[in-house]
VOTI-140224 format. One record per residue (C-alpha): x, y, z; residue in three letters; residue number from 0. Coordinates in Angstrom, 3 decimals, decimal comma, m for minus. Layout:
<rs>
         px         py         pz   code   pos
          X          Y          Z    ALA   NUM
...
</rs>
This chain:
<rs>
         px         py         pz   code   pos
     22,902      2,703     29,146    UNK     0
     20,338      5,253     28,588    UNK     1
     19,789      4,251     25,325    UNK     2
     18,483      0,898     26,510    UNK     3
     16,302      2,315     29,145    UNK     4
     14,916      4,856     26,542    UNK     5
     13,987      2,014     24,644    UNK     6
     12,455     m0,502     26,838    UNK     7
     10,356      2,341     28,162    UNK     8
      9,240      2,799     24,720    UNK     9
      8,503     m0,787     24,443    UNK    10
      6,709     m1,397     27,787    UNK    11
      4,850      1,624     26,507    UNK    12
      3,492      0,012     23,310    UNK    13
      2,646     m3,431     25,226    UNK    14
      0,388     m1,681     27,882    UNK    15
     m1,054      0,402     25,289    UNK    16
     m2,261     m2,834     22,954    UNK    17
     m3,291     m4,317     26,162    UNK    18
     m5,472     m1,540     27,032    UNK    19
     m7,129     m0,866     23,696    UNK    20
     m7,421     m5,055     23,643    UNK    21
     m9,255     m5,040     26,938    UNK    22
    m11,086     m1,647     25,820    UNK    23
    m12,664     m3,644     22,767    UNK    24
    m12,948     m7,406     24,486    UNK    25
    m14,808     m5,381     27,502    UNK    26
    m16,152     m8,363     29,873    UNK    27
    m17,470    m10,609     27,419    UNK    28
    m14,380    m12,800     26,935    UNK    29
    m13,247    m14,281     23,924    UNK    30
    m15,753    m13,303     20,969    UNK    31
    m16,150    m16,091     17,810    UNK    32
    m15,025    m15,446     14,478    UNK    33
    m16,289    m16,364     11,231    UNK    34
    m15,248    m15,824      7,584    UNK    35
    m17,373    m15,526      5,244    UNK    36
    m15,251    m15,862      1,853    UNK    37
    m16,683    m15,993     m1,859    UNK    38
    m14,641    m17,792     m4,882    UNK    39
    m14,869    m14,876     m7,244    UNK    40
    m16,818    m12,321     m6,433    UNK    41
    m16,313     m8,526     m7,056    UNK    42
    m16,019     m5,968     m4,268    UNK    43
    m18,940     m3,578     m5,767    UNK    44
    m21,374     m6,656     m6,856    UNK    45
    m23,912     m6,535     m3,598    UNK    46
    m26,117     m3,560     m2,681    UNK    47
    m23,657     m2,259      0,391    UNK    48
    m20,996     m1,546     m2,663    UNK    49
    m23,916      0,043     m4,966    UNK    50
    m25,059     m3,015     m6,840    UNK    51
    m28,813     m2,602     m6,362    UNK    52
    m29,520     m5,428     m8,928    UNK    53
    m28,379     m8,102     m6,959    UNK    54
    m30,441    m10,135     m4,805    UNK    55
    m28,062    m10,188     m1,525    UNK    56
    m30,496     m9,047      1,150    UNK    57
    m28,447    m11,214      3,911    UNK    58
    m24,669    m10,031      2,558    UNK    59
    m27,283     m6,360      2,999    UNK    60
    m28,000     m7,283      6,796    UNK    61
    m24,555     m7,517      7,276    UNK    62
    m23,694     m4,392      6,344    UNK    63
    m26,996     m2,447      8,222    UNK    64
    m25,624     m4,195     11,372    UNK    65
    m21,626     m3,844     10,883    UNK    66
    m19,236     m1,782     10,017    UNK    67
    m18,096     m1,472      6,028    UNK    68
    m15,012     m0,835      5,002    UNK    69
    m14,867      1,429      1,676    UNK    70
    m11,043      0,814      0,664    UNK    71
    m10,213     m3,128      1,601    UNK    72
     m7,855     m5,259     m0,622    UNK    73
     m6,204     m8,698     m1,237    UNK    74
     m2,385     m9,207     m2,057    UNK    75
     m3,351    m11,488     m4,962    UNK    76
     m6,623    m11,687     m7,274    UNK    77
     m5,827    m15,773     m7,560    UNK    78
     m7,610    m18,115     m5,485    UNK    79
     m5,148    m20,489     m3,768    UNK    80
     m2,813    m17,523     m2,984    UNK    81
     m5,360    m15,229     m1,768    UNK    82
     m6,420    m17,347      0,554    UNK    83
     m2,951    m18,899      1,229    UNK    84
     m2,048    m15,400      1,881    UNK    85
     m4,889    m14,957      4,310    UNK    86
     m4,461    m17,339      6,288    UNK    87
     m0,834    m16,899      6,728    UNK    88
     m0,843    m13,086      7,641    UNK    89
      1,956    m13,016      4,606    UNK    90
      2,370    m11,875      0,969    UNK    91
      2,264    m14,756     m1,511    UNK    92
      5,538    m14,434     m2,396    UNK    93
      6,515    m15,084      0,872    UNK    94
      4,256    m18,063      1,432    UNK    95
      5,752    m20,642     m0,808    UNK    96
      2,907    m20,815     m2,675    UNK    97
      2,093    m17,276     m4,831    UNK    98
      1,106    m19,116     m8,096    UNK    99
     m2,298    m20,474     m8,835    UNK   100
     m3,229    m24,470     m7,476    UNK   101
      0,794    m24,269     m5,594    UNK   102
     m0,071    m26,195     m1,840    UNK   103
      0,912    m24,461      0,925    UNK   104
      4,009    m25,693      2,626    UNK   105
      4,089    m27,432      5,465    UNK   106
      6,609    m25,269      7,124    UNK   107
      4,091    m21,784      6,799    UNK   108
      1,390    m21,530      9,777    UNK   109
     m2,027    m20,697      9,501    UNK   110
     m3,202    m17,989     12,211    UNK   111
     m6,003    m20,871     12,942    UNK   112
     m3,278    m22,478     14,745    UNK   113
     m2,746    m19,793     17,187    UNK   114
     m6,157    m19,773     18,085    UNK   115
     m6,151    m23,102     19,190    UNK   116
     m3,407    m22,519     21,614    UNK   117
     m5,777    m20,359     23,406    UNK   118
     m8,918    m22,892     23,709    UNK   119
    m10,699    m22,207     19,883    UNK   120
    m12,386    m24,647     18,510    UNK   121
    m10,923    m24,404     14,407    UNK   122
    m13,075    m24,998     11,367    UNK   123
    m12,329    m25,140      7,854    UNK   124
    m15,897    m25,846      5,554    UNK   125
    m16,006    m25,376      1,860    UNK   126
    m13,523    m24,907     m0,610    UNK   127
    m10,263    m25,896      0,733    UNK   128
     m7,310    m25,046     m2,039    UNK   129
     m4,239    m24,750      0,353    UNK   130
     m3,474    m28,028     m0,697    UNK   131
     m2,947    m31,018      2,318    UNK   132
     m5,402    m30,583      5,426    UNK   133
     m4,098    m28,977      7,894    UNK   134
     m3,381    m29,930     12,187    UNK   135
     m4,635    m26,000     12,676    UNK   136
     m8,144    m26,853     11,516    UNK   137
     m9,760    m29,076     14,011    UNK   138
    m12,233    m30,456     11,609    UNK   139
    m12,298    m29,858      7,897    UNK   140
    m15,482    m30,119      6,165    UNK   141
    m16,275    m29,878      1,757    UNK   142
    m19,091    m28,858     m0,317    UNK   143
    m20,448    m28,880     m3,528    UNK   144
    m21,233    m27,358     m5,878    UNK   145
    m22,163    m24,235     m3,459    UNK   146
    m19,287    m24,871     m1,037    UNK   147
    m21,636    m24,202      1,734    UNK   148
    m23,503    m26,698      2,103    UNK   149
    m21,972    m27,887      5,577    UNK   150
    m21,780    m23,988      7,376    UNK   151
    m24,686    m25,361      9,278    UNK   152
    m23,794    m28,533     10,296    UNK   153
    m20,064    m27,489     11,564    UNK   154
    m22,200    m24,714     13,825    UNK   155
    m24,141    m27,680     15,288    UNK   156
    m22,072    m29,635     15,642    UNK   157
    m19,081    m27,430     17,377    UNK   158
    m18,257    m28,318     20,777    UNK   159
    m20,195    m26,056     23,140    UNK   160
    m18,600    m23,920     25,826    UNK   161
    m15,578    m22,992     23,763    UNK   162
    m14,785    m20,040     21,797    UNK   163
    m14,654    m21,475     17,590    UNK   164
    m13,497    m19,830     14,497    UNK   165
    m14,450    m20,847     11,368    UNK   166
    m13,608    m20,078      7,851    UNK   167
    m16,805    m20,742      5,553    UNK   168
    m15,334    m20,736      2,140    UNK   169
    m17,999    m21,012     m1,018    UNK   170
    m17,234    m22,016     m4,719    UNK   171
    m19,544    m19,421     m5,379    UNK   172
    m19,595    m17,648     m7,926    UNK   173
    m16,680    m19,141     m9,971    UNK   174
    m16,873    m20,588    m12,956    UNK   175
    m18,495    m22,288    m15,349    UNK   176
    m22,256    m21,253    m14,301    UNK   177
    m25,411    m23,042    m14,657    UNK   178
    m28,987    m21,988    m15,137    UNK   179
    m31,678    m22,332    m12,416    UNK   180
    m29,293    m22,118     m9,445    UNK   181
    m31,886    m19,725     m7,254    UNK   182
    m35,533    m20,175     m7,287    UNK   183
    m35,750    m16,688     m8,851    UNK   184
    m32,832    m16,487    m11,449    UNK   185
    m31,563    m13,031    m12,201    UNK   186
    m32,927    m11,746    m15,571    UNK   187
    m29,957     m9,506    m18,451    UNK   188
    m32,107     m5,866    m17,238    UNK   189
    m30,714     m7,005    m13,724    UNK   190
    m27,494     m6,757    m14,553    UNK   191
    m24,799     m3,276    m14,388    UNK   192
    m22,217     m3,563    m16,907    UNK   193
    m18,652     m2,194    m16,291    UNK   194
    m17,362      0,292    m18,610    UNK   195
    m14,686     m2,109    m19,835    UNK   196
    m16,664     m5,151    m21,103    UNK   197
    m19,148     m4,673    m23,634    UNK   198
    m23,022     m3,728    m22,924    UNK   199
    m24,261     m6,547    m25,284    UNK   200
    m26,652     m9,915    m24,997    UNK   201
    m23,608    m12,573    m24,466    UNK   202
    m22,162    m10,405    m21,466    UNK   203
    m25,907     m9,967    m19,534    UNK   204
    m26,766    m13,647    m19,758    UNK   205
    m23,224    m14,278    m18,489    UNK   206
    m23,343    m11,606    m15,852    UNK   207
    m26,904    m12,151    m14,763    UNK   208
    m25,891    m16,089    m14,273    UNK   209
    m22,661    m14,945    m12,073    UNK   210
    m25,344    m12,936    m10,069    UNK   211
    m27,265    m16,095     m9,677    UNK   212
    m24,243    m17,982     m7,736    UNK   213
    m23,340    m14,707     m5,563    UNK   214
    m27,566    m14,790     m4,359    UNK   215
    m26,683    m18,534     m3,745    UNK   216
    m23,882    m17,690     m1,686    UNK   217
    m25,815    m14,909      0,357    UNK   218
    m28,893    m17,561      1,223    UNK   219
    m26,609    m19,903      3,088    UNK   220
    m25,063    m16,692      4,610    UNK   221
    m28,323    m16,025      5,976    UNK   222
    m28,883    m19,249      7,296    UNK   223
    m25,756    m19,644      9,351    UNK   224
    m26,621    m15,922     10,935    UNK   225
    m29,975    m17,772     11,834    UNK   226
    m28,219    m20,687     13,860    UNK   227
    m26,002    m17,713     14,980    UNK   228
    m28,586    m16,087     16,856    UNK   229
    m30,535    m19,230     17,765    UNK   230
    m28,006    m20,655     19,659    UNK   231
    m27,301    m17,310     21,633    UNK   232
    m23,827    m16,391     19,812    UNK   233
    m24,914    m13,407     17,562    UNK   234
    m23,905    m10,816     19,798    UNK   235
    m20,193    m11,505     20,788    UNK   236
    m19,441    m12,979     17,555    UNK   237
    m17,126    m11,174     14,600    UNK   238
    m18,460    m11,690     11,152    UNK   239
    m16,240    m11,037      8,236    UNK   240
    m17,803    m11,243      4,580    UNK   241
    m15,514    m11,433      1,951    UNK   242
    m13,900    m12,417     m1,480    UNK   243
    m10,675    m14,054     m2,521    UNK   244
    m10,896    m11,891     m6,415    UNK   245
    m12,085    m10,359     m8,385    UNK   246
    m15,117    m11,305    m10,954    UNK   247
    m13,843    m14,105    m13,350    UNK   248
    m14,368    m11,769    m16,430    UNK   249
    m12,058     m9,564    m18,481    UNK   250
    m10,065     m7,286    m16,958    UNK   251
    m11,151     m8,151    m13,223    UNK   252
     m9,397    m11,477    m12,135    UNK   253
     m6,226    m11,711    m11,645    UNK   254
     m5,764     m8,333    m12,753    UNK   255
     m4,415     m5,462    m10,183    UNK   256
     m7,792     m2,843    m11,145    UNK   257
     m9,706     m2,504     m8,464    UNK   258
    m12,091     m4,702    m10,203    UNK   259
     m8,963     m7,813     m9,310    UNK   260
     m8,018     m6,534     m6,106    UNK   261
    m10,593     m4,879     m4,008    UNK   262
    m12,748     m6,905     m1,971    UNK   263
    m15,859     m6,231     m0,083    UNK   264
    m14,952     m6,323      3,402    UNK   265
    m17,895     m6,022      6,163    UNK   266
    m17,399     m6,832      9,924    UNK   267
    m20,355     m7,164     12,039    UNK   268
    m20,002     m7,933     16,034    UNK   269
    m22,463     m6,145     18,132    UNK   270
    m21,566     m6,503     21,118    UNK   271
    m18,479     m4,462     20,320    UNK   272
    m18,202     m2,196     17,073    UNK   273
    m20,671      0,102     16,202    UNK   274
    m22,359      0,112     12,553    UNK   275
    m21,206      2,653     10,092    UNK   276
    m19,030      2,917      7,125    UNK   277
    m14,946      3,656      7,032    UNK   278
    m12,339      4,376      4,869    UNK   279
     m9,390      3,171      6,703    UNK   280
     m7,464      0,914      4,312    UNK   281
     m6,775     m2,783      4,985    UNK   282
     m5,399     m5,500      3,551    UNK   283
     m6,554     m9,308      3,812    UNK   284
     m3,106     m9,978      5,604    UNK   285
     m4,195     m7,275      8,113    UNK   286
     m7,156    m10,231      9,350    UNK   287
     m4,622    m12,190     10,802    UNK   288
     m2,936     m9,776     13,483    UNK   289
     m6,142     m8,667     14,138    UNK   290
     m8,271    m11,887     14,734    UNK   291
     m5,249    m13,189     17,408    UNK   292
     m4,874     m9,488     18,930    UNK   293
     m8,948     m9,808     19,759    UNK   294
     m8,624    m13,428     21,015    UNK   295
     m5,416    m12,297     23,075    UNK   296
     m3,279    m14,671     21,341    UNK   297
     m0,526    m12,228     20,522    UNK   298
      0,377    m11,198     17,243    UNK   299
      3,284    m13,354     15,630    UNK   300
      5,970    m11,623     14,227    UNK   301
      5,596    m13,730     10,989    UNK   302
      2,557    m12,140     10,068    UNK   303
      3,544     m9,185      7,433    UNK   304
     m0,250     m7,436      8,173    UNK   305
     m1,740     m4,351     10,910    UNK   306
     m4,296     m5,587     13,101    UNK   307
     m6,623     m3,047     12,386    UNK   308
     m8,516     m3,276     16,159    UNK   309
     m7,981      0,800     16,252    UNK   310
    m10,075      0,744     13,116    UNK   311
    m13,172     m1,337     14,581    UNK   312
    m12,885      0,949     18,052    UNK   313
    m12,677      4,294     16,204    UNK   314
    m14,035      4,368     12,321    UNK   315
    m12,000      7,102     11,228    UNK   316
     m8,330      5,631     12,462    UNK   317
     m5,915      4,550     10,023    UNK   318
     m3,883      1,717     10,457    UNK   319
     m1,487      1,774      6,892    UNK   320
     m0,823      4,216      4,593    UNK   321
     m0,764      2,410      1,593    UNK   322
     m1,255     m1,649      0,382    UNK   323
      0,573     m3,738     m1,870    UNK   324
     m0,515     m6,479     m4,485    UNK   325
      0,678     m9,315     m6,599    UNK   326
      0,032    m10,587    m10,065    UNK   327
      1,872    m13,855    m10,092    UNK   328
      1,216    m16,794    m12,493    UNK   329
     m2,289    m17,836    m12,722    UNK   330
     m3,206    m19,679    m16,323    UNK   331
     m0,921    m17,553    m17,746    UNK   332
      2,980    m15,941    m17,166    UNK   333
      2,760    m13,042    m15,243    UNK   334
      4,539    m10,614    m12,774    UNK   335
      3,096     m7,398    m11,725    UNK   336
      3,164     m5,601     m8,508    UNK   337
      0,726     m2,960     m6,888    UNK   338
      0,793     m0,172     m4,437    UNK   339
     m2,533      1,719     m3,631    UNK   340
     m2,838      4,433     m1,311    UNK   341
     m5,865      6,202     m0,593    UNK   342
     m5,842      8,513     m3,510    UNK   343
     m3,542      6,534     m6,071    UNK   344
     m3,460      3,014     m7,692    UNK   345
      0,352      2,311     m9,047    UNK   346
      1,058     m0,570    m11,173    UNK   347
      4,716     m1,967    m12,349    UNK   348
      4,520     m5,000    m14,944    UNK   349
      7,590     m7,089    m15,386    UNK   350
      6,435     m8,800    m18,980    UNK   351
      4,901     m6,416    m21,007    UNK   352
      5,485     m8,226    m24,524    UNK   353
      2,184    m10,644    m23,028    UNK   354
     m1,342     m9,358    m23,310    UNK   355
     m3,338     m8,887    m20,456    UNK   356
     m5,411    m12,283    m20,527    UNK   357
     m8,274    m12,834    m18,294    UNK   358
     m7,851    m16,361    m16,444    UNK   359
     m8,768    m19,448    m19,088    UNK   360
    m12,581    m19,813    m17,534    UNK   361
    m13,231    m16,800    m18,560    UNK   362
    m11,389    m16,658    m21,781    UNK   363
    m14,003    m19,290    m22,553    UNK   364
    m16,945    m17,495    m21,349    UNK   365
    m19,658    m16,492    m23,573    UNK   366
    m18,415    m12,428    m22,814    UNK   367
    m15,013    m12,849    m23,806    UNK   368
    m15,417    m14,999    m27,177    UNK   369
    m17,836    m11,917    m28,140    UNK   370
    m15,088     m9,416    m27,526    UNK   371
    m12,731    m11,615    m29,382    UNK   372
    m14,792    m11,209    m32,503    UNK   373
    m15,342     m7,353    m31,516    UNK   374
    m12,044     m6,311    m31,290    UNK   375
    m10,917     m8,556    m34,913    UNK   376
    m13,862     m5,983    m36,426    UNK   377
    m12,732     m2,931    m34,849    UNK   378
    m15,913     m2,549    m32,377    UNK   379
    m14,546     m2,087    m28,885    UNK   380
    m14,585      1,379    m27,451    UNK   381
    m10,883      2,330    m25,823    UNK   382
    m12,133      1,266    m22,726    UNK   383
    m12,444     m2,435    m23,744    UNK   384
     m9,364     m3,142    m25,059    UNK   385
     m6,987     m3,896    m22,323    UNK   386
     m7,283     m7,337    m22,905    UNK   387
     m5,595     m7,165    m26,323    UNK   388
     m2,870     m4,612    m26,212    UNK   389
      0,591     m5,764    m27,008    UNK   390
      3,053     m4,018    m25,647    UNK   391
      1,721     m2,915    m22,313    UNK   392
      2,575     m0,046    m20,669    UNK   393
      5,724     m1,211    m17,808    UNK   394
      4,028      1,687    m15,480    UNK   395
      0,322      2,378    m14,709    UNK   396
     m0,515      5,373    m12,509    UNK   397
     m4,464      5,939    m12,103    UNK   398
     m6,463      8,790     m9,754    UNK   399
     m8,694      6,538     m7,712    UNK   400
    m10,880      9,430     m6,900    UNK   401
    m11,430     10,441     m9,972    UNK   402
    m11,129      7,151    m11,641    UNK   403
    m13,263      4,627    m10,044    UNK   404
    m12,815      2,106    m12,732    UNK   405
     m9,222      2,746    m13,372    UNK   406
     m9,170      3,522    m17,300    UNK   407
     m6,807      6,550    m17,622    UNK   408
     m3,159      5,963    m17,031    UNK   409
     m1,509      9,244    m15,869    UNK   410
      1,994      7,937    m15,606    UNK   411
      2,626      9,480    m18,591    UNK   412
      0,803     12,469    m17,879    UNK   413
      3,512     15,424    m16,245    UNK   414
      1,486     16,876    m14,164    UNK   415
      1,512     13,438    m12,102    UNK   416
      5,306     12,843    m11,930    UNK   417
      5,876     13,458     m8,508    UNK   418
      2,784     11,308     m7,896    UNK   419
      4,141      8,778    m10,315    UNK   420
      7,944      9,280     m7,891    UNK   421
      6,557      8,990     m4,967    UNK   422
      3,976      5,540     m5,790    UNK   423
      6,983      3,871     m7,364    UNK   424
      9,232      4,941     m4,696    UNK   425
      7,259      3,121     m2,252    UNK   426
      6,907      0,058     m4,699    UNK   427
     10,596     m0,298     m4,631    UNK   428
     10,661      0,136     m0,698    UNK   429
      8,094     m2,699     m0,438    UNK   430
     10,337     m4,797     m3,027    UNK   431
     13,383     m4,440     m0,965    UNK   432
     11,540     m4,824      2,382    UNK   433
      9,882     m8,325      1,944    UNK   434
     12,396     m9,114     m0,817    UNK   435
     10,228     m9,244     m3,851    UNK   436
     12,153    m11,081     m7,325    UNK   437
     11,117    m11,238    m10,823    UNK   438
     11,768    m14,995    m11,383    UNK   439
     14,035    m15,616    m14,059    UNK   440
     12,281    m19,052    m15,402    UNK   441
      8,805    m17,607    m15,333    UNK   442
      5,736    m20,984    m15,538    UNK   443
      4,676    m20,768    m18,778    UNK   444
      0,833    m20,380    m20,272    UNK   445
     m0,755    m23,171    m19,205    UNK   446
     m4,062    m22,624    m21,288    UNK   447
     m4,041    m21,016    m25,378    UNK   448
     m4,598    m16,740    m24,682    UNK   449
     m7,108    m17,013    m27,083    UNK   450
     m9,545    m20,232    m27,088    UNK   451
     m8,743    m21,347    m23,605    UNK   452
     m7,800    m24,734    m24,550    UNK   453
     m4,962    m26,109    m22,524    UNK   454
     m1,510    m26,518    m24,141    UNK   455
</rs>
């Protein structure tokens, strides 16, 4: 008998304490809006707040001088569909029904959009869809093209006034294949910074400096729908998130478990409620589910597999999770690899490693990646550059993401890591058994040739 009292004392004591930190953040303004900004492709470091000076994303900029940025965010997956599957669920692709690339999302999974609804939001989906079938949690579901974001402005106007809306503004940009002349002022090859791993050379500036081109796209319609924002009197009590699905659709980025796959940029601006600044609290895109209902006092469903990270927005220097976890599942090409990152360590475990690390088929066709084809056949890739190519891969990756920004030197073989290279892997197999993680036993085979892109 005391045993039960002990522990529904405990639980009334959690309840009143979410409520009060709720009702701390939500002060007397009621519910705020939420929008979500997300890109198709975009890396986590390619805008100024990240250190990309180069790039012309003076409203993605704004963002970040009026919100708070978060240093260490991540998806589960660097594939589209899944990432944003994922996201929308509050659940690990795996666990969706739909972890592989272009797989719809079952009817029987529910989108946190839904539970917004139930208390009064007005739901908006605008942009690239790629769930699959529309969905009864988005009031009104609006396309685009080729941007994506072409109706952000119209679905502000035309939202019913008077109650709270969230909306999830998703742009093609900046995937694949690229065009010239997409800005008024086109990026020029001096623009661009070139990661370590692809090759300083012509064919990779012109390809990166066009990729630029579709992000700067992405960040003028940005801009505009922060202009309705505040012109209709919303600015204020409204949560902003700005973010990507993946990772740049070059080598060794998407769908790859680097940081260069599966960080995102992640910037929240609301000013009536979180201060500006910088944090680095980790978070994972499931983590925007929990959090997004626990602000609109919706509850927080006991489907979703994420934190609400609310502490995080009230007090920078909180933590919410110790550690996140990522999937490589089939996307072009057979795959299975799992991730754990922590704040100093980046642990990778790869089921198949008689396959090469391909990049997805657009970008085995891009310009970049041809050229490093006919680099590495003449010997004339640095070590760094050759990830792409190496058969067999290491099973175990182990990188020092202090130290090792970019990820390019695997300690697991190193001893003075070991208990490191324990303790990541012990937590990998944790995870595993927790949300009951499988290597599938009929892996979906290559859909596209590793080397020309062509499909089979």
């Amino acid at each position: 008998m005391k045993m039960k009292q002990v522990i529904l004392w405990c639980l009334l004591v959690l309840i009143f304490t979410s409520c009060s930190n709720r009702k701390k953040i939500l002060g007397e303004r009621g519910k705020p809006n939420f929008i979500v900004f997300i890109a198709d492709d975009a890396a986590w470091d390619d805008c100024a707040p990240y250190g990309n000076k180069g790039i012309k994303t003076p409203n993605i900029n704004k963002l970040a001088d009026d919100g708070l940025v978060f240093n260490n965010a991540f998806l589960t997956t660097s594939s589209c569909s899944p990432s944003r599957c994922s996201i929308l669920t509050g659940r690990y692709p795996h666990i969706t029904g739909a972890p592989e690339l272009h797989m719809p999302l079952p009817a029987n999974q529910l989108l946190f959009a839904g539970e917004l609804q139930k208390v009064g939001y007005y739901t908006v989906a605008a942009g690239k869809y790629h769930i699959g079938n529309p969905r009864p949690e988005f009031d009104t579901i609006y396309g685009g093209h080729p941007s994506g974001c072409e109706y952000w402005v119209e679905a502000l106007e035309k939202r019913p006034k008077g109650k709270p809306f969230f909306m999830w503004f998703a742009a093609f940009d900046p995937h694949r294949p690229y065009e010239q002349n997409t800005i008024p002022e086109p990026h020029v090859p001096a623009d661009v910074t070139v990661p370590p791993y692809l090759p300083d050379n012509d064919s990779t500036r012109k390809d990166l400096a066009l990729y630029y081109d579709e992000i700067s796209r992405l960040d003028n319609y940005i801009g505009k729908v922060m202009q309705v924002l505040k012109s209709q009197g919303v600015d204020e009590n409204t949560l902003v998130i700005y973010m990507t699905d993946n990772g740049r659709p070059f080598p060794r980025c998407k769908p790859r478990m680097y940081g260069s796959g599966i960080k995102t940029p992640f910037i929240v601006r609301w000013p009536a409620k979180v201060k500006k600044g910088r944090t680095d609290a980790l978070v994972s895109s499931i983590d925007i589910a929990p959090t997004l209902c626990e602000l609109a006092d919706a509850g927080i469903s006991g489907r979703y597999q994420g934190v609400s990270f609310v502490p995080v927005l009230e007090d920078h220097s909180a933590e919410t999770r110790d550690y996140i976890a990522s999937e490589h599942n089939w996307h072009d090409y057979q795959a299975h690899e799992r991730a754990i990152c922590s704040r100093n360590f980046l642990y990778i475990r790869n089921a198949f490693t008689e396959l090469n690390a391909s990049p997805p088929a657009d970008a085995v066709s891009s310009i970049t990646y041809q050229e490093m084809i006919g680099m590495f056949r003449a010997g004339k890739l640095n070590e760094f550059q050759l990830d792409c190519f190496i058969t067999p891969r290491m099973s175990e990756e182990l990188y020092n993401v202090i130290n090792d920004p970019y990820q390019l030197n695997n300690l697991a073989k190193d001893p003075n890591y070991n208990d490191d290279l324990k303790k990541m892997s012990k937590l990998l197999d944790d995870w595993i058994i927790e949300f009951d993680d499988t290597i599938p036993i009929n892996p979906t085979p290559d859909m596209f040739d590793r080397v020309t892109g062509e499909k089979l």
